[in-house]
VOGU-3710 file (C-alpha; in Angstrom, 3 decimals, decimal comma):
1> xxxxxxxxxx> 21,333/-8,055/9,067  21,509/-7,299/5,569  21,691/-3,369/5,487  23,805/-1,252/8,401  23,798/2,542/8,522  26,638/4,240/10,534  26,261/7,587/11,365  29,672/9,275/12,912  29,177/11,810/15,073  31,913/12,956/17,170
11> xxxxxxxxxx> 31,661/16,008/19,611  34,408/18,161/18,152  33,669/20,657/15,081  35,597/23,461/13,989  32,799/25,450/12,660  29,640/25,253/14,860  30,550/23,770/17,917  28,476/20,701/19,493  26,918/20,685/15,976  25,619/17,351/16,194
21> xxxxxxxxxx> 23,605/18,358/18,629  22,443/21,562/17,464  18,265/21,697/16,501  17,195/22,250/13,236  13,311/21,733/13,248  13,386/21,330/17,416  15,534/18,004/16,653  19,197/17,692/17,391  21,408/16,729/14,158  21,922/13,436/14,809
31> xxxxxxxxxx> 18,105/12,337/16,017  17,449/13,574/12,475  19,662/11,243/10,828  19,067/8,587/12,925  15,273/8,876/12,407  15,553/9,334/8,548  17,897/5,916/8,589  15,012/4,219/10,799  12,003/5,345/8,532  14,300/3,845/5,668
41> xxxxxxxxxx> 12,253/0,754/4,544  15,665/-0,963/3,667  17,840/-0,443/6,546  18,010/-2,764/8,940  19,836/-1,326/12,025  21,110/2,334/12,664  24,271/2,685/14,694  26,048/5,915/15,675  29,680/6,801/16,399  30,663/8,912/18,679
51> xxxxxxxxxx> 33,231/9,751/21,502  30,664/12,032/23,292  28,008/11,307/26,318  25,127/13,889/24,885  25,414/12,621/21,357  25,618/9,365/22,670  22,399/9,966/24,835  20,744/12,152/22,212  21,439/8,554/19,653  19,942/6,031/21,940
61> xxxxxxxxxx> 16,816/8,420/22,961  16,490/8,385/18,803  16,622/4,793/18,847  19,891/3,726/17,546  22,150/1,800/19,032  25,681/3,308/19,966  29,479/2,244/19,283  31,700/4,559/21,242  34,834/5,573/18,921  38,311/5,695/20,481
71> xxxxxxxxxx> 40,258/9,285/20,959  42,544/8,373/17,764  39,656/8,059/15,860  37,725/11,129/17,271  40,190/14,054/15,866  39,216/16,574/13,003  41,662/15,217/10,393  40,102/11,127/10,931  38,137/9,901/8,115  34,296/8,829/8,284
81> xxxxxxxxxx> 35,774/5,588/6,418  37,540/5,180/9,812  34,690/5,784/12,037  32,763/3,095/9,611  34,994/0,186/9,714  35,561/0,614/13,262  32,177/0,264/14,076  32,153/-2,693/12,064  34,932/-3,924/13,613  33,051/-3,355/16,866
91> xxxxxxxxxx> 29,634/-5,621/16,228  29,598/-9,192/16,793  26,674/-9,817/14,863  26,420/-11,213/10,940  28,551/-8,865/8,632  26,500/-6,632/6,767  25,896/-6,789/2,859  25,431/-2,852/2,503  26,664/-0,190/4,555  24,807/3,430/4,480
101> xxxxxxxxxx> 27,801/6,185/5,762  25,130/9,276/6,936  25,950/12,277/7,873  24,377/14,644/10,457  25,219/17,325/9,047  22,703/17,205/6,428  19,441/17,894/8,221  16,816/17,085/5,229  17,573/13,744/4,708  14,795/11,884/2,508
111> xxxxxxxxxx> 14,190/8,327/3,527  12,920/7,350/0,045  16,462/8,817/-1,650  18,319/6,120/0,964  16,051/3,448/-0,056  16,587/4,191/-3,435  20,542/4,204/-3,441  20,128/0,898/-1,445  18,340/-0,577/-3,766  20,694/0,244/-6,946
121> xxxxxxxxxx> 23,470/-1,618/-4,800  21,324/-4,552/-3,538  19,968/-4,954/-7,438  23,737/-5,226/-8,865  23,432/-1,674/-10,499  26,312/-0,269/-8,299  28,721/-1,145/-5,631  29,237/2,511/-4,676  26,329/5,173/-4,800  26,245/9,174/-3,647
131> xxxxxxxxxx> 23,950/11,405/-2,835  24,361/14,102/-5,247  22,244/17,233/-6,788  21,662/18,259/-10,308  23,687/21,086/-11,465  24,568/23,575/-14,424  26,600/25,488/-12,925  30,087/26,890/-14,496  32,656/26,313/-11,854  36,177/28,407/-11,900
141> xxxxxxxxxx> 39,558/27,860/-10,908  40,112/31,286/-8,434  42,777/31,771/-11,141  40,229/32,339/-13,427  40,156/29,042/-15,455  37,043/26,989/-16,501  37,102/23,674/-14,646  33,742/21,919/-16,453  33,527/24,325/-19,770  35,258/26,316/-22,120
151> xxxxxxxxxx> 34,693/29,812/-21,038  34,793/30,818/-25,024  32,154/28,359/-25,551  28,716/28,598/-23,258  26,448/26,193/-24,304  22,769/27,055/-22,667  21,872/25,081/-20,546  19,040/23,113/-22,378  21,874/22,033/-24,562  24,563/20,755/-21,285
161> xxxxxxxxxx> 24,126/17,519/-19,848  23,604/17,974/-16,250  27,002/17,867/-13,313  26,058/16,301/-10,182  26,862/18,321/-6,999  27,917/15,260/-4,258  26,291/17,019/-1,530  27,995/14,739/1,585  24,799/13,525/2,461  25,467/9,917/2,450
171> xxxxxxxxxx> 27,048/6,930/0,676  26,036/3,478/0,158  28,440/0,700/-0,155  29,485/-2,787/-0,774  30,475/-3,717/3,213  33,287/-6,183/1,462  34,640/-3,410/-0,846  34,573/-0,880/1,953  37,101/-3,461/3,870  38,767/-4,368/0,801
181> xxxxxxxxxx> 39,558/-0,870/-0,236  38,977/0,815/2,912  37,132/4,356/1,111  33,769/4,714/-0,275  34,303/4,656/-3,655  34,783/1,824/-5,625  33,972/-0,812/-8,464  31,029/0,783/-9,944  29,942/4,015/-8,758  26,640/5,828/-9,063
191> xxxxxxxxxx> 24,890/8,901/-8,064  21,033/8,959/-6,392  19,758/12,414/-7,273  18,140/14,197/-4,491  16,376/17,452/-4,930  18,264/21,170/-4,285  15,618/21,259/-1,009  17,757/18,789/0,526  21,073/19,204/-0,452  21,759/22,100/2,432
201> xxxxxxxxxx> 24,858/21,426/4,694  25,436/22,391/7,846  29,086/23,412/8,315  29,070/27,134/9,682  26,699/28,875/12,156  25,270/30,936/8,618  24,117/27,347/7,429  22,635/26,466/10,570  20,783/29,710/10,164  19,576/28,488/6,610
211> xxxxxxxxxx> 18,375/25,232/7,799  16,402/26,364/10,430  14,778/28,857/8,512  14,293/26,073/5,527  12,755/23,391/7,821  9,284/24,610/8,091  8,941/24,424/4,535  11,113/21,038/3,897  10,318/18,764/6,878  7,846/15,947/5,541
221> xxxxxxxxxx> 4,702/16,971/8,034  4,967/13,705/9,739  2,005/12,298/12,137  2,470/13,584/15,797  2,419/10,894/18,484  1,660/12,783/21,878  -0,716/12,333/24,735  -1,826/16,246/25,723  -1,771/19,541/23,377  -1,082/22,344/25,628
231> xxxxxxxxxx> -1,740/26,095/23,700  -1,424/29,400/24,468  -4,778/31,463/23,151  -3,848/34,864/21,870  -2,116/34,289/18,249  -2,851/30,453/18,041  -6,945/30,569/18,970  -6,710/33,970/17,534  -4,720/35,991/14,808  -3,289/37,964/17,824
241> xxxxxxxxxx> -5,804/40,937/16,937  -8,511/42,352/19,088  -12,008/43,862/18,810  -12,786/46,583/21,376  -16,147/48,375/21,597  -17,186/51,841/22,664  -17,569/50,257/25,864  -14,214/48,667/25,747  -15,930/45,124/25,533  -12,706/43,294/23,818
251> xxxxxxxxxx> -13,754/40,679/21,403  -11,680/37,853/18,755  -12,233/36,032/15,556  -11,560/32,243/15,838  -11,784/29,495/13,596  -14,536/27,182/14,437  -12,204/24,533/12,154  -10,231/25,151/15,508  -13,390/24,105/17,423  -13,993/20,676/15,484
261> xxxxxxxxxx> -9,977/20,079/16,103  -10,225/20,100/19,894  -13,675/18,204/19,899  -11,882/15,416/17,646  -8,696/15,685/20,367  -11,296/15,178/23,113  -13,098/12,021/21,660  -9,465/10,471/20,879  -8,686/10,810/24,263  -5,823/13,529/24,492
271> xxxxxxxxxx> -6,025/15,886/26,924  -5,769/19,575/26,048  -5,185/22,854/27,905  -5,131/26,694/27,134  -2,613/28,806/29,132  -2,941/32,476/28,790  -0,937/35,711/30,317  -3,744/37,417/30,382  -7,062/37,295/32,342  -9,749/38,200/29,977
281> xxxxxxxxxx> -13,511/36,909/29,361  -13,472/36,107/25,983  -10,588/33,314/26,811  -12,563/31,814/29,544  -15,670/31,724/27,089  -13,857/30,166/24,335  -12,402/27,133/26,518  -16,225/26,762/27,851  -17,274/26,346/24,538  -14,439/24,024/24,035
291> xxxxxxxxxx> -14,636/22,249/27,092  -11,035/22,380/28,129  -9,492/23,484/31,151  -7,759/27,135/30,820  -5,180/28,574/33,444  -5,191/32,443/33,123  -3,658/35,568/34,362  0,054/33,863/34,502  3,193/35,293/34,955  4,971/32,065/34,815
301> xxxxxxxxxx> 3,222/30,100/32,317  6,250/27,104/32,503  5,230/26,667/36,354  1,272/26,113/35,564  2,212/23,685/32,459  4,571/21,651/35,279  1,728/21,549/37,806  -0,199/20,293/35,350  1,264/17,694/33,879  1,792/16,310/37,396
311> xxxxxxxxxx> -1,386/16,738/38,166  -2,248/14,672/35,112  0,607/12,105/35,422  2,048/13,067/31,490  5,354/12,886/30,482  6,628/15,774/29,069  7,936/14,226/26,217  4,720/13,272/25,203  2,760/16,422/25,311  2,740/19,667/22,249
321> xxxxxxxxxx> 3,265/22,990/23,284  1,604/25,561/20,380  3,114/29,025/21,313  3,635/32,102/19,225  5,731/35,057/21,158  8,455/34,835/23,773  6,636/34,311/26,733  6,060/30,808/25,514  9,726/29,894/24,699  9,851/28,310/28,304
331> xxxxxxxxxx> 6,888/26,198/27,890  8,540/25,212/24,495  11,278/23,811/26,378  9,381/21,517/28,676  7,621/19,032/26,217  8,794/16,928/23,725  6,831/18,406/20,548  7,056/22,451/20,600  4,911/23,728/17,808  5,170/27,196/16,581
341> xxxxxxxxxx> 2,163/28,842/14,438  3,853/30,209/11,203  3,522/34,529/12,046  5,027/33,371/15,283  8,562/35,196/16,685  11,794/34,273/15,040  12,839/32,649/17,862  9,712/31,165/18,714  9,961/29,499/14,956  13,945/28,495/15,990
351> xxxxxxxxxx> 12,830/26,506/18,735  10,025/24,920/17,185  10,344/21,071/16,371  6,968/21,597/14,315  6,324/24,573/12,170  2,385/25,324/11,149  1,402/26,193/7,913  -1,776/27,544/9,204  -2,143/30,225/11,369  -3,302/31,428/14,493
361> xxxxxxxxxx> -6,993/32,349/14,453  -7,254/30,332/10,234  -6,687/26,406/11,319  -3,320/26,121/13,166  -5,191/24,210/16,086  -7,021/22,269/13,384  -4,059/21,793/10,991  -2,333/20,184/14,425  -5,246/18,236/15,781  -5,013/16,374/12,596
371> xxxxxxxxxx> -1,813/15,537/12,601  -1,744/14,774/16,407  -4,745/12,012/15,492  -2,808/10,848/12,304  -0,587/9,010/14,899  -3,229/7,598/17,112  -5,034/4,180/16,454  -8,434/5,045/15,446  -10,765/2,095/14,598  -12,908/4,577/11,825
381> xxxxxxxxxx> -12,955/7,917/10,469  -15,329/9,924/12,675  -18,383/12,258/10,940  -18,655/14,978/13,852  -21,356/17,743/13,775  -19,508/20,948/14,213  -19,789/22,779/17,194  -22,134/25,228/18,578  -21,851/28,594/17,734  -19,828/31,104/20,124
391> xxxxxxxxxx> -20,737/34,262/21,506  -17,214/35,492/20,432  -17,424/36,550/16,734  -16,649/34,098/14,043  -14,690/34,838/10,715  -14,857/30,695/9,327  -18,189/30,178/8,071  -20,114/26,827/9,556  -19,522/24,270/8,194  -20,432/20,516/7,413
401> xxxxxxxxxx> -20,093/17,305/8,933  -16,594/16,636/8,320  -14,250/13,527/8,077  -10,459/13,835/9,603  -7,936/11,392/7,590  -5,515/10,082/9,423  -2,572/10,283/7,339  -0,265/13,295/6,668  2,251/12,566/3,712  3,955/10,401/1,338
411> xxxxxxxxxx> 3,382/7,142/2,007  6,877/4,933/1,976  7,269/2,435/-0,180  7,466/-1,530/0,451  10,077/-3,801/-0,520  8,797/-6,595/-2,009  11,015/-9,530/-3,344  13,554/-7,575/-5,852  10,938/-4,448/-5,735  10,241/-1,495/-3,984
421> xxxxxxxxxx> 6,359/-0,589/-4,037  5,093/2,801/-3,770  5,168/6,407/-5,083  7,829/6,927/-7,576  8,408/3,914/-8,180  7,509/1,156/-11,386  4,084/0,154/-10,670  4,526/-3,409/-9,732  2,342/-5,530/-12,225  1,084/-8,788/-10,476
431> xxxxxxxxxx> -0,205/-11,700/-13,066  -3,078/-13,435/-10,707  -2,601/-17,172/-12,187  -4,807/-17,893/-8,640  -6,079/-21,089/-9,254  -6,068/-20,811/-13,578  -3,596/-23,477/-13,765  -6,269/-26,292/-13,365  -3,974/-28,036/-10,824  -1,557/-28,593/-13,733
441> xxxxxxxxxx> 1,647/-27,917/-13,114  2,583/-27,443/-16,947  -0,057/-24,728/-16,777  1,129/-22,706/-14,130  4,495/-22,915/-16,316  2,926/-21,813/-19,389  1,266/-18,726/-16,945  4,657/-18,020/-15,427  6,315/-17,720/-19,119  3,576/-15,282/-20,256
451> xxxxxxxxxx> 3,492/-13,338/-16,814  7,446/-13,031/-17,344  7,255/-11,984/-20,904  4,857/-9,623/-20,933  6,947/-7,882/-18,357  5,337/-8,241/-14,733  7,296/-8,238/-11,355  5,277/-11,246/-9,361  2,718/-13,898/-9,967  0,592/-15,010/-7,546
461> xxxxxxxxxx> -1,436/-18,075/-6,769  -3,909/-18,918/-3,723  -3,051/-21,543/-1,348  -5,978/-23,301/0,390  -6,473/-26,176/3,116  -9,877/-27,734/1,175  -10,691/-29,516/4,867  -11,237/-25,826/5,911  -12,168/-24,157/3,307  -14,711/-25,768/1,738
471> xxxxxxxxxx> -17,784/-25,638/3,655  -20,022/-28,824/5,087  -22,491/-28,201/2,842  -20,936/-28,141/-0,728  -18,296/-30,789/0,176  -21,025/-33,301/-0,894  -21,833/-31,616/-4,515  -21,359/-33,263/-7,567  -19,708/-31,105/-10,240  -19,111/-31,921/-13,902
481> xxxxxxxxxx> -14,737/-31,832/-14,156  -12,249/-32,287/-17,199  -11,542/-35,025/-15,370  -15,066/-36,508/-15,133  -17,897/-36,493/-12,115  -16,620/-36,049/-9,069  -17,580/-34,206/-5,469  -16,635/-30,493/-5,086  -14,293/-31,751/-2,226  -12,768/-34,376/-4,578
491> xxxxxxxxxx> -12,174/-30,950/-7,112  -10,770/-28,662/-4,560  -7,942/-31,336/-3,680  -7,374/-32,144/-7,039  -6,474/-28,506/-8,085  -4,571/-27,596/-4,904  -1,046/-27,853/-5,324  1,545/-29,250/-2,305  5,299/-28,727/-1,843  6,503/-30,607/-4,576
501> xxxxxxxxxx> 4,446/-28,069/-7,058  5,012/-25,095/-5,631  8,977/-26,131/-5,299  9,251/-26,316/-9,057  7,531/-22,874/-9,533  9,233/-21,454/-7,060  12,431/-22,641/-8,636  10,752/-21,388/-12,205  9,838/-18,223/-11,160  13,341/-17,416/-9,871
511> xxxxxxxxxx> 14,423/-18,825/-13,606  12,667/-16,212/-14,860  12,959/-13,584/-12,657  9,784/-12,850/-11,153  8,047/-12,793/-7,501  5,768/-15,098/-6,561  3,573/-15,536/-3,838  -0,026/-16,881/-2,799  -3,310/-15,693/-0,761  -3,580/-18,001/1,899
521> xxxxxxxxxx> -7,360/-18,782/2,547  -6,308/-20,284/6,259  -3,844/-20,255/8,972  -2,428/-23,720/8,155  -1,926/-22,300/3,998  0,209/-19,418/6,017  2,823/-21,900/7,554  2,752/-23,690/4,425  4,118/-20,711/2,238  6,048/-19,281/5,411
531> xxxxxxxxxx> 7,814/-22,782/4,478  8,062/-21,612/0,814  9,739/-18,840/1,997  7,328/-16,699/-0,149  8,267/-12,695/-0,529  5,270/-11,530/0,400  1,331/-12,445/1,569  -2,169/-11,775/-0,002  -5,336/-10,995/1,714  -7,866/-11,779/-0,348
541> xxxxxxxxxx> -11,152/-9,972/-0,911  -13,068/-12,356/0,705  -10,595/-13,195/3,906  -10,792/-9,006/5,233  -12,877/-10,115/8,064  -10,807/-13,468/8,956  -9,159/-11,885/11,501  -7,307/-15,015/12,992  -6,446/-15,430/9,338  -4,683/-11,159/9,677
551> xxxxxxxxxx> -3,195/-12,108/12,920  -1,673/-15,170/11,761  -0,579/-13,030/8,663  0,623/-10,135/10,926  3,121/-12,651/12,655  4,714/-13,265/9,710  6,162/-9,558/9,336  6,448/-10,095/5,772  4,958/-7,203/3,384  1,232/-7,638/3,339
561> xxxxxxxxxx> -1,019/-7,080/0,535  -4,698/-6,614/0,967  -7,697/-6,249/-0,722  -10,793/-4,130/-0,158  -13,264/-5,729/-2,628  -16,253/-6,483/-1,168  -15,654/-4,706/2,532  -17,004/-1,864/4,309  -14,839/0,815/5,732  -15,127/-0,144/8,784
571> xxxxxxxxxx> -14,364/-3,984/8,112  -11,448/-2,382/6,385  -10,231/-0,471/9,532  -10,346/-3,576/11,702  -7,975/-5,588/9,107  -5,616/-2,494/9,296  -5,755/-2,246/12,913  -4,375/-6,141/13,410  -2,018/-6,109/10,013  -0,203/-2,238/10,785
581> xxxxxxxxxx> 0,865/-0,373/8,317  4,537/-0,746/8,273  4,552/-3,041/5,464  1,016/-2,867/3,814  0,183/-2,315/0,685  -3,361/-2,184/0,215  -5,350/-2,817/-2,971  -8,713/-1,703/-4,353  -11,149/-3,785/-5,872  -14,396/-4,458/-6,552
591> xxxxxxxxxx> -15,004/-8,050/-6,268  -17,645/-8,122/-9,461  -16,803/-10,453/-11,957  -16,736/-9,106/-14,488  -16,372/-5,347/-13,159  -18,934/-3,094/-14,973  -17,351/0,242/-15,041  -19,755/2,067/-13,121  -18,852/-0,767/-9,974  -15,244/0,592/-10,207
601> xxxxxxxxxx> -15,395/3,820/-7,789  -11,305/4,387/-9,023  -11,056/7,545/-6,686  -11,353/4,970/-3,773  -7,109/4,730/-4,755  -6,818/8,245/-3,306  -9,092/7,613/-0,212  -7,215/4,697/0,890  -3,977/6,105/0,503  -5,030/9,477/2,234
611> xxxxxxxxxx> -6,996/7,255/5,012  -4,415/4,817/5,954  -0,736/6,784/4,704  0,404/3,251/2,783  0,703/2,629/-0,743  -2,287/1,783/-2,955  -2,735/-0,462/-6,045  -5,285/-1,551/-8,115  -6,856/-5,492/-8,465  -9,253/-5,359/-11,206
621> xxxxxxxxxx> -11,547/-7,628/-12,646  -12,986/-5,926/-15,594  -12,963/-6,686/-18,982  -10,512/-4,708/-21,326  -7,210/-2,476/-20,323  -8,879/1,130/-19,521  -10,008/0,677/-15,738  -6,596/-0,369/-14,798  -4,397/2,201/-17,191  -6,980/4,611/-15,309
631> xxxxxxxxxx> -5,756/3,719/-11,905  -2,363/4,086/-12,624  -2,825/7,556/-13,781  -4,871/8,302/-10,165  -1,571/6,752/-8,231  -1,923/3,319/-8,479  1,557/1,743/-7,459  0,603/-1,909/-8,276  -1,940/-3,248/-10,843  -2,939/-6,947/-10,362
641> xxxxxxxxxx> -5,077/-8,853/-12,800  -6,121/-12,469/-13,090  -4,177/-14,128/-16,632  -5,130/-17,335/-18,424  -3,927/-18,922/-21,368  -7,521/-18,455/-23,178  -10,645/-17,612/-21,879  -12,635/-20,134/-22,744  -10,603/-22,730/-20,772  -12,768/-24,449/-17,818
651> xxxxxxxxxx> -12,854/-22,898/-14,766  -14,515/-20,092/-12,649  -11,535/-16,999/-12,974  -10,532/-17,185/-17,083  -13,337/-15,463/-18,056  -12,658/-12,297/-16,345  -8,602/-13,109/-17,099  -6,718/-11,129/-19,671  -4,786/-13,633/-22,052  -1,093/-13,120/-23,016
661> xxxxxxxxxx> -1,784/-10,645/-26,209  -3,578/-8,425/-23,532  -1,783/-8,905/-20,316  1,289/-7,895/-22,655  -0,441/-4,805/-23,946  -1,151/-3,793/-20,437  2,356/-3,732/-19,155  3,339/-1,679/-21,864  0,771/0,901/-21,734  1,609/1,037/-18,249
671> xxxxxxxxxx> 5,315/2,089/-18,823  3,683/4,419/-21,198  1,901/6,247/-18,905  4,297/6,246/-16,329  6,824/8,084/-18,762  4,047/10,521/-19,793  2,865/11,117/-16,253  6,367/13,237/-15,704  7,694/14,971/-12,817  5,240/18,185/-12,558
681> xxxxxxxxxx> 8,345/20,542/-13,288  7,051/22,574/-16,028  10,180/23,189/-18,811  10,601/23,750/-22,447  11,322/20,408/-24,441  13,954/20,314/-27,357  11,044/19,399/-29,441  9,437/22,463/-28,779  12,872/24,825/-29,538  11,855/24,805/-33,034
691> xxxxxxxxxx> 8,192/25,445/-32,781  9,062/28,046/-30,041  11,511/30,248/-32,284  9,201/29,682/-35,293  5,683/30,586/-33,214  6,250/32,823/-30,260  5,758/35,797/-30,291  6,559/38,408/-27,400  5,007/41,100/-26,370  5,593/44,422/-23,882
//
């Protein structure tokens, strides 16, 4: 175990009592901490302190493991530095390198900002880092004296240097200098910014208030793993408005987005049903068009939704409850994933683990059947004709075949080797020596030095097992070598390299401080660089549909890389199926050598990464820099391109390879547009003070 996070949470608290278990987005306190520490690609175990059964309960259901803290440790005035090194104290495992101190009572926790401060510690940048917040704020004494300006002098605050707010959030740390020193501050200390959004704390029953009001609008909208929706009708089918006739024929507007939801729930196999108070027509008509069960005319809606899921064998916990008034707080209660539509009843939205943005009657159904099937296993993207029309009338025009993607947010990034890969994050620059060093060891040398230089993170080779590879027919071939006339089997061996090579570049490439890793092209070239101890694995292009080649890969658990040149979509979904997505990254490419630029499809980067919720680079094989400095700027989080010393050297890949002068001019271009690329906040530059009091001019 390399990284532990320790989350105290004991049951006493002066302000809000119980707070640790108190819901902010339908969650308790510390589930939410716990889960943010688990979806933390850097953290290798979660445990929670506590002197409390519920918490303790609460923790364990969340999925981290518990160390129960004793009474002297348990009162208001102990330290969390206390509660830390006793649970350290308490596991018989490995000591930790890092230890993450979290706090429940911040409930918008960003898994990325942990992963980040981890990494500043684990790179030798810090041994102490805090969550803190960019401020400009003038703080006072309350005796009226400045304490971070001169209140004579009040600079604006384009020309201050930003304060950092330490918003308690959490704390990363050296595990030795915790013990050593036994606080959380020490040796070199640094700050990870996190954004105002999440820097709320919950220490009164007013902040508990905020958060729960805040947590629609800051809670990631995370996939939905359930079995069974369950909704009411009036104000989630509907916008909670009627239609009455002279005859006093009621009728509703619904959203036939709404319609193409359920029929998508339906095909995935999750079972819906519509409870309604009332007994009315136009509800039984609309779940006939559906073709989902309704239960109507209730006075106790929770007793129908029990008989139900008995009668269907679900567990509660499993099943989504969309209500929007009162009467469907009880339901709420029942099932593990209460939803709330956005118009919905303050205390509707309080009780609500899921706030829509859409809603009722305009997509909330939809907006939650998509999320619901981001979490389920699908082999493809389904095209589904929309349904047919309803006799009730309908405000959302028909519309087209549509496709549902099944990923809802930011993907998370991937540690690789001394790298994190993803959003936000340096685009990881790969120099593909593959099999450009001729079998020469002096080569791949040469390779590593200009990979290195020009400033990339990894190299990789490929790694095959020529028995395997090579088919029956071409073993046989003759082929013209710089080493004379010999078969194509002779060639393959003679340019594969064994242990003894890849030893010394492994031992080069940690010399010079880069990754390295291989494709394998078979299952016996997988245990080989398992035995290298490689960072990471490549899936070649060509190796999509090896699928004992994925599963031996999958064992592995090592990041994955993959390819998509060359592969349908479908072909594509099978590989993701076996491999997961916990530590994918995938990769387009076009496997034309050398790419023409109308082969290159670029906006394929965004369809992956909205179809499968991982991050997405770019492997090109084009001549020139602008395909690739084009991908970055459409999200491309790694760029990997074949290198060779000069192109006119023999061998199948060094044509379409960029030499050093190039491979150097694409790293740096990169950086470029990474700097340029920004953060989207829109401010005045200094640069543009002078223009601006020269130029502008204002107006009534």
């Amino acid at each position: 175990m390399r990284v532990l996070a320790v989350v105290p949470a004991r049951g006493g608290s002066v302000g809000v009592p119980l707070k640790n278990l108190e819901k902010v987005g339908g969650v308790p306190l510390v589930a939410r901490a716990v889960d943010a520490c688990l979806r933390a690609e850097l953290v290798d175990e979660v445990v929670v302190s506590t002197d409390h059964d519920r918490i303790a309960e609460a923790a364990e259901a969340a999925g981290a493991r518990v160390v129960r803290r004793p009474a002297d440790l348990s009162g208001s005035t102990a330290s969390s530095e206390s509660a830390v090194l006793h649970a350290l104290s308490e596991l018989s495992e490995e000591e930790p390198e890092i230890v993450v101190l979290v706090q429940c009572t911040s409930a918008f926790l960003d898994p990325r900002d942990l992963d980040a401060a981890v990494a500043k510690v684990l790179d030798g940048e810090a041994d102490s880092v805090f969550s803190g917040t960019e401020t400009y704020e003038f703080v006072w004494t309350g005796a009226g004296h400045g304490v971070n300006h001169d209140p004579a002098v009040r600079p604006r605050r384009q020309d201050r240097e930003p304060h950092f707010r330490e918003t308690g959030a959490f704390y990363v740390m050296r595990a030795e200098g915790l013990r050593e020193r036994g606080h959380r501050f020490f040796g070199r200390v640094a700050v990870q910014p996190v954004p105002a959004r999440h820097a709320v704390e919950i220490d009164t029953p007013e902040d508990l208030e905020i958060a729960r009001a805040l947590a629609p609008f800051v809670d990631e909208p995370l996939p939905i793993d359930v079995d069974a929706v369950v909704t009411d009708f009036d104000g989630v089918h509907t916008d909670d408005r009627a239609f009455v006739d002279s005859d006093g024929r009621e009728m509703v507007a619904v959203s036939r987005s709404d319609g193409m939801g359920i029929a998508l729930l339906r095909r995935a196999g999750v079972k819906v049903l519509v409870l309604s108070t009332e007994r009315n027509p136009v509800v039984a008509a609309r779940a006939a068009k559906l073709g989902v069960p309704v239960v109507q005319g209730l006075g106790a809606k929770d007793v129908a939704l029990r008989e139900w899921l008995a009668a269907e064998g679900l567990a509660p916990e499993r099943v989504a409850y969309v209500g929007n008034d009162v009467n469907d707080l009880s339901c709420m209660a029942i099932v593990g994933w209460p939803v709330a539509v956005p118009d919905a009843h303050p205390r509707v939205r309080a009780a609500a683990r899921v706030v829509l943005s859409a809603p009722g009657g305009a997509g909330a159904v939809r907006e939650l059947s998509d999320r619901v099937l981001a979490a389920r296993p699908a082999t493809a993207l389904e095209t589904v004709p929309a349904p047919a029309p309803v006799t009730a009338p309908v405000t959302a025009p028909v519309t087209a075949p549509v496709t549902v993607p099944r990923h809802v947010g930011q993907p998370r990034p991937v540690r690789i080797g001394r790298s994190l890969v993803g959003p936000g994050r340096p685009v990881y620059v790969i120099g593909e020596i593959g099999i450009n060093h001729n079998g020469d060891v002096d080569i791949a040398r040469k390779l590593i030095d200009v990979a290195a230089d020009a400033g990339c993170q990894a190299v990789k080779f490929q790694k095959r097992t020529p028995e395997i590879c090579v088919p029956l027919e071409q073993r046989d071939q003759i082929r013209q070598t710089p080493w004379g006339e010999m078969t194509y089997m002779e060639y393959k061996i003679r340019t594969e390299f064994g242990a003894d090579e890849y030893a010394h570049i492994a031992k080069y490439c940690e010399e010079r401080g880069v990754d390295w890793f291989a494709s394998p092209w078979d299952v016996p070239s997988v245990a080989f660089l398992e035995d290298m101890d490689v960072v990471a694995h490549k899936v070649a292009s060509a190796s999509v549909t090896d699928h004992e080649l994925l599963r031996a890969l999958a064992a592995t658990r090592k990041p994955i890389i993959l390819s998509t040149g060359m592969s349908t979509i479908e072909e594509i979904d099978a590989a993701v199926e076996i491999l997961g997505t916990e530590r994918l990254v995938m990769m387009h490419a076009t496997s034309t050598y050398p790419l023409p630029p109308e082969e290159a499809n670029l906006r394929m980067i965004t369809t992956l990464q909205q179809r499968y919720g991982v991050p997405v680079g770019y492997s090109g094989h084009e001549r020139g820099l602008q395909i690739s400095l084009a991908a970055v700027t459409l999200g491309a989080v790694t760029v990997e391109r074949h290198i060779t010393l000069d192109r006119a050297m023999w061998g199948s890949d060094h044509a379409a390879s960029l030499e050093p002068t190039g491979l150097e001019h694409l790293v740096r271009d990169i950086r470029i547009i990474e700097t340029a690329l920004g953060d989207g906040v829109k401010r005045v530059y200094p640069g543009e003070e002078a223009p601006r009091t020269r130029l502008r001019r204002v107006t009534a």
